[in-house]
BAROZA-762851 format. One record per atom (N, C-alpha, C): x, z, y; residue in one letter. Coordinates in pm, whole numbers, padded with zeros to 5 digits, always signed. Layout:
BEGIN
XZYA ...
//
This chain:
BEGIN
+04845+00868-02097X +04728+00783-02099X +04601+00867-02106X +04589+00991-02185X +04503+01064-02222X +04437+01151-02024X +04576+01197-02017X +04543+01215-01838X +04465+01116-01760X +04497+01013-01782X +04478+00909-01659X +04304+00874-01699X +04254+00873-01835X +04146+00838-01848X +04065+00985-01834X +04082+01077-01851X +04013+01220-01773X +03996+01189-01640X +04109+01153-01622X +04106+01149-01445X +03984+00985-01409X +03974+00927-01475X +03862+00815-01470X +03714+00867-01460X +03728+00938-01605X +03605+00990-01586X +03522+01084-01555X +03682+01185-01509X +03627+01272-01402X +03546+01261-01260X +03643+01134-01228X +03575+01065-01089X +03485+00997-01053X +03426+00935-01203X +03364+00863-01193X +03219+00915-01221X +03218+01061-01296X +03086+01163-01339X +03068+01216-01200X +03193+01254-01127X +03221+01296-00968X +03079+01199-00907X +03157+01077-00861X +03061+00986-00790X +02926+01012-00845X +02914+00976-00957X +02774+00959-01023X +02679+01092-00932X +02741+01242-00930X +02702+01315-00922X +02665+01359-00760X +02746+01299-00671X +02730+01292-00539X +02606+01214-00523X +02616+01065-00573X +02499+00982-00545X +02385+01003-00586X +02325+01066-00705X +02256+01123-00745X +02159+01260-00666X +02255+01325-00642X +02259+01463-00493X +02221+01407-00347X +02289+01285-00306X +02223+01191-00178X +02122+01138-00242X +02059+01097-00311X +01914+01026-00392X +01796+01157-00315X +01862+01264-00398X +01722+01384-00386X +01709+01433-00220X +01799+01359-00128X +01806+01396-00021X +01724+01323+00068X +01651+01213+00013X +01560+01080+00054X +01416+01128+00085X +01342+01096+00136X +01232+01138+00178X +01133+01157+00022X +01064+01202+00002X +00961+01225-00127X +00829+01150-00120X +00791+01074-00001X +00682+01029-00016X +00746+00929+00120X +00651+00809+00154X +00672+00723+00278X +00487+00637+00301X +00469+00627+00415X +00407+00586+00496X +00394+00431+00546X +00352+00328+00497X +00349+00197+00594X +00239+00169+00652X +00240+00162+00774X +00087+00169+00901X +00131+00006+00980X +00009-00047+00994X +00013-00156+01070X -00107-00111+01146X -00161-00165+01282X -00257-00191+01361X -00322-00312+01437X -00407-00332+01469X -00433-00435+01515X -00622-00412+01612X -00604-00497+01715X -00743-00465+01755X -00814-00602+01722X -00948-00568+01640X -00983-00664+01612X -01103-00709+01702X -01130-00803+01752X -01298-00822+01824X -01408-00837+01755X -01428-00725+01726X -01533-00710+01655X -01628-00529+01622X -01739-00518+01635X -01773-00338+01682X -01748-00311+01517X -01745-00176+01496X -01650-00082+01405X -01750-00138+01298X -01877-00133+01290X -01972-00138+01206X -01958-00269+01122X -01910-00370+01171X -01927-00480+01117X -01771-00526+01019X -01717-00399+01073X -01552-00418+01006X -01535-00336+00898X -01635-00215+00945X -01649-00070+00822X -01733-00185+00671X -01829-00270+00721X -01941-00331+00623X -01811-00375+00487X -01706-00472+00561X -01604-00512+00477X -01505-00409+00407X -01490-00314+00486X -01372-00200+00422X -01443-00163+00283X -01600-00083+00312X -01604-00030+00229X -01717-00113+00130X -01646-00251+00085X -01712-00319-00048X -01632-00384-00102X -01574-00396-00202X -01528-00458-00342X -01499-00638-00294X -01622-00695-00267X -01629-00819-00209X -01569-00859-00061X -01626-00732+00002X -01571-00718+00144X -01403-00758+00151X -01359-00692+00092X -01192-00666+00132X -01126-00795+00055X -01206-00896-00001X -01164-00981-00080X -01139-01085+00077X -01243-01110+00153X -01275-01168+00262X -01127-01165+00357X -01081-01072+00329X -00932-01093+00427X -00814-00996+00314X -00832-01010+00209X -00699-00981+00120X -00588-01095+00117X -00491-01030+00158X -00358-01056+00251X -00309-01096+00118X -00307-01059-00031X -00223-01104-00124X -00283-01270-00175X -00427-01242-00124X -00466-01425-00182X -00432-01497-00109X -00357-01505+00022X -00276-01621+00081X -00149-01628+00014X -00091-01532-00053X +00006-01538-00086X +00061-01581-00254X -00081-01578-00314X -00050-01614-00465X -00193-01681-00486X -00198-01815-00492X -00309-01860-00541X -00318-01827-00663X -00265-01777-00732X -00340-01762-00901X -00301-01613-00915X -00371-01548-00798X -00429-01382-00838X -00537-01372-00853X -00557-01300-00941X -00716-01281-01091X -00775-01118-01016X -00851-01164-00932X -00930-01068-00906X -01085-00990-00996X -01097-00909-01073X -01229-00880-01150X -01296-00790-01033X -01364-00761-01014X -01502-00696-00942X -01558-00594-01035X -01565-00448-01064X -01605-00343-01082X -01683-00225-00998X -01782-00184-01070X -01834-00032-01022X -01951-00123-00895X -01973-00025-00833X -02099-00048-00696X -02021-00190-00647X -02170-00240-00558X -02044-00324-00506X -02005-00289-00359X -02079-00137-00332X -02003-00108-00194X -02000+00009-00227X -01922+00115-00138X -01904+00258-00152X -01815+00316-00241X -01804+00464-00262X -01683+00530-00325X -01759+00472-00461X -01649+00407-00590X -01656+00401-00700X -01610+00225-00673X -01680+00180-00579X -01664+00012-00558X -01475-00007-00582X -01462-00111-00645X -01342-00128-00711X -01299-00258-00745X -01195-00283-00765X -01165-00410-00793X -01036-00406-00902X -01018-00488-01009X -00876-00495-01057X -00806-00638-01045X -00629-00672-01007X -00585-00740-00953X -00467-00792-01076X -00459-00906-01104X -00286-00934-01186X -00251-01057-01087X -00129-01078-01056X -00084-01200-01006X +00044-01190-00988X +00144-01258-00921X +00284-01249-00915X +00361-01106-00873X +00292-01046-00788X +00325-00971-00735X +00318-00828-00795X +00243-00808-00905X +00178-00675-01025X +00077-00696-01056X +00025-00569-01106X -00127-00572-01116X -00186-00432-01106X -00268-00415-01134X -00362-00252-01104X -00445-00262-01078X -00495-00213-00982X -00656-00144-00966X -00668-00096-00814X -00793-00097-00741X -00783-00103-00623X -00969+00001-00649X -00965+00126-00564X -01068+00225-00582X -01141+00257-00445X -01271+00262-00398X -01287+00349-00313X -01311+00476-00347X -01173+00550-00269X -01249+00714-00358X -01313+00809-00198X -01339+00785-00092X -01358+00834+00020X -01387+00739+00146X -01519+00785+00193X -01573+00710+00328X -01603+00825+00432X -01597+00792+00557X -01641+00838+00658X -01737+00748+00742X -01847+00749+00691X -01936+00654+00749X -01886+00600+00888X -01865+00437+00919X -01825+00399+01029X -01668+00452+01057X -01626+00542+01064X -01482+00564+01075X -01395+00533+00975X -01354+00523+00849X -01246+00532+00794X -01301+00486+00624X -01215+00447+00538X -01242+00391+00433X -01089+00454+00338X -01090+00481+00231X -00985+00568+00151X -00986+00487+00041X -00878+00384+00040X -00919+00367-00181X -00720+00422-00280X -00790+00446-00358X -00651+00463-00457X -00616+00369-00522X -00490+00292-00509X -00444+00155-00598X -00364+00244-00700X -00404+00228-00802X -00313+00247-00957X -00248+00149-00989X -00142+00148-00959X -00019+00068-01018X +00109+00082-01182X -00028+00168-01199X +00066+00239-01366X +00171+00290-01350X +00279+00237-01397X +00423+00311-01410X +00482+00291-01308X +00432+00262-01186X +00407+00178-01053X +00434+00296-00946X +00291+00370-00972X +00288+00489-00921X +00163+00460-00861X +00062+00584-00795X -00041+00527-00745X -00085+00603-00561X -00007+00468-00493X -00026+00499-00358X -00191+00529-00295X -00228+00606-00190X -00308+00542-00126X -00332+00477+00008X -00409+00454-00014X -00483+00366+00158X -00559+00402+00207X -00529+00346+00327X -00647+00426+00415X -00653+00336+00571X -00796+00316+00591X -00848+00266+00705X -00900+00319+00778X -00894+00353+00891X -00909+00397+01043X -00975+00318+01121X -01117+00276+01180X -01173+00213+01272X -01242+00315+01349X -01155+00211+01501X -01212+00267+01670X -01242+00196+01739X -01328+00276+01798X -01395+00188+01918X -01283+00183+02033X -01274+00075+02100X -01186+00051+02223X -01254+00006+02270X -01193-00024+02404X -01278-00104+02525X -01282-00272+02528X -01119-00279+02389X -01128-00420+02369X -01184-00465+02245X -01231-00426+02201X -01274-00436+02041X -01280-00336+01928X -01260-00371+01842X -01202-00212+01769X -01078-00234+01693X -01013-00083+01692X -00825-00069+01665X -00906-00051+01516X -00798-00124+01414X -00814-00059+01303X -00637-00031+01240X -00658+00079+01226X -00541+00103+01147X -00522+00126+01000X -00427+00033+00919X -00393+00003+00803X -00277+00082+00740X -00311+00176+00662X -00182+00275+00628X -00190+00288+00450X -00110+00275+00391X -00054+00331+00255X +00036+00449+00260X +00006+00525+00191X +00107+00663+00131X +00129+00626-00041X +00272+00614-00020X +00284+00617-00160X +00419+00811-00165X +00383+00868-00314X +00442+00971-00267X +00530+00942-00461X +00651+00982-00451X +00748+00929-00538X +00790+01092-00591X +00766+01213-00570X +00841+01282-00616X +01011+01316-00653X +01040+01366-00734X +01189+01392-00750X +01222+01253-00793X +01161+01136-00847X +01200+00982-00929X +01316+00966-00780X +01414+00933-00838X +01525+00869-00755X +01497+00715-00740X +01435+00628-00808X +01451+00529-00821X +01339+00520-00680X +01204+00635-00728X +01119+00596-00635X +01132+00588-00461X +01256+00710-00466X +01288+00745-00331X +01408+00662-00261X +01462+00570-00377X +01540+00444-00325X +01430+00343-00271X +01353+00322-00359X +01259+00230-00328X +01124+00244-00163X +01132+00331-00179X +01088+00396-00004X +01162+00375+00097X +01282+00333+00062X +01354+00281+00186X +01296+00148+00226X +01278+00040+00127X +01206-00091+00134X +01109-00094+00180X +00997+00007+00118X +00831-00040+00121X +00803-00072+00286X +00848-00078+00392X +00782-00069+00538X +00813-00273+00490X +00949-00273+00470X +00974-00447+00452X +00898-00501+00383X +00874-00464+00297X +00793-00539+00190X +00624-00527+00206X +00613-00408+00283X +00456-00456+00281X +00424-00488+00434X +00485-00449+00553X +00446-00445+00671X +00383-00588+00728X +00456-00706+00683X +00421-00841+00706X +00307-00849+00603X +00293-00793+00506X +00169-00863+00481X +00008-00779+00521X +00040-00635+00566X -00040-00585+00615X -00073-00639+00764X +00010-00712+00837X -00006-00790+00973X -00094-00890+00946X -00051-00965+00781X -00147-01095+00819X -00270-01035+00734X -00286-00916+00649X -00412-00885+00601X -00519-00871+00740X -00462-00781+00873X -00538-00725+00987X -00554-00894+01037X -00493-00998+01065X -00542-01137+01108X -00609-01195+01031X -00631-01227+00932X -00733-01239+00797X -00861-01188+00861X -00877-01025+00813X -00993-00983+00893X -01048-01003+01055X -00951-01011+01150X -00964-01094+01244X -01082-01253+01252X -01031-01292+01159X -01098-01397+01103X -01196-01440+01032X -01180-01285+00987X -01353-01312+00868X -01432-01255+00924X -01428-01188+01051X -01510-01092+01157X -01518-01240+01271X -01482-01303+01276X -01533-01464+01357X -01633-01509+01314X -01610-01523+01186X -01653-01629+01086X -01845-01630+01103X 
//
């Protein structure tokens, strides 16, 4: 009997130790990018990226949870402009820490024990409007849990980064 349960938990520290070894073999950081061309010139799309209020105008999570508690912090446009968020989905903090006048908009979401991805917006001029591209980096380090969880993030956020870019679509009509 004494054999047979060595042999249990030999195999079973075994497994543990393989899966663990495939974990650290997972990518360390991941990427979710959506695009979309919106009709509308870069300037009038950059006005919304980079303000606090702006990005409220087509935030993709308030179709999705009417009772998310948005507060308003810092400038109300430019690097420092900020917002903090609780609703079904988490909560944290949403930063501009980097602009490229007219091209591109950078904020850091702090998600606490969460981890803290960033974002980043890309506006171009096209011949049909302007492309804006919608990207998060979240980067997970050696956390296994985090680098399981990077397999998901394209699922879990990609649809709502589609209807965030139609949102703005819409508030660039408006």
């Amino acid at each position: 009997m004494a054999i047979m349960t060595t042999l249990i938990i030999g195999g079973t520290s075994l497994v543990a130790v393989a899966a663990l070894g495939a974990v650290t073999l997972l990518p360390s950081s991941k990427t979710v990018e959506r695009q979309a061309i919106v009709n509308a010139e870069p300037a009038q799309i950059y006005q919304l990226l980079q303000s606090n209020e702006g990005f409220q105008t087509f935030n993709p999570y308030k179709d999705s949870d009417p009772t998310l508690k948005i507060d308003l912090h810092g400038p109300a446009q430019g690097i420092g402009s900020s917002f903090s968020f609780m609703g079904k989905e988490g909560r944290g903090t949403q930063t501009i820490i980097a602009l490229v006048p007219g091209k591109s908009v950078t904020m850091q979401i702090d998600l606490g024990a969460m981890g803290k991805p960033v974002q980043h917006f890309d506006i171009e001029k096209v011949q049909s409007g302007t492309l804006v591209r919608w990207s998060t980096t979240s980067k997970f380090g050696l956390n296994p849990i985090g680098r399981v969880f990077g397999l998901f993030l394209d699922g879990m956020l990609g649809k709502t980064y589609e209807r965030g870019l139609d949102n703005l679509s819409q508030a660039v009509a408006a």
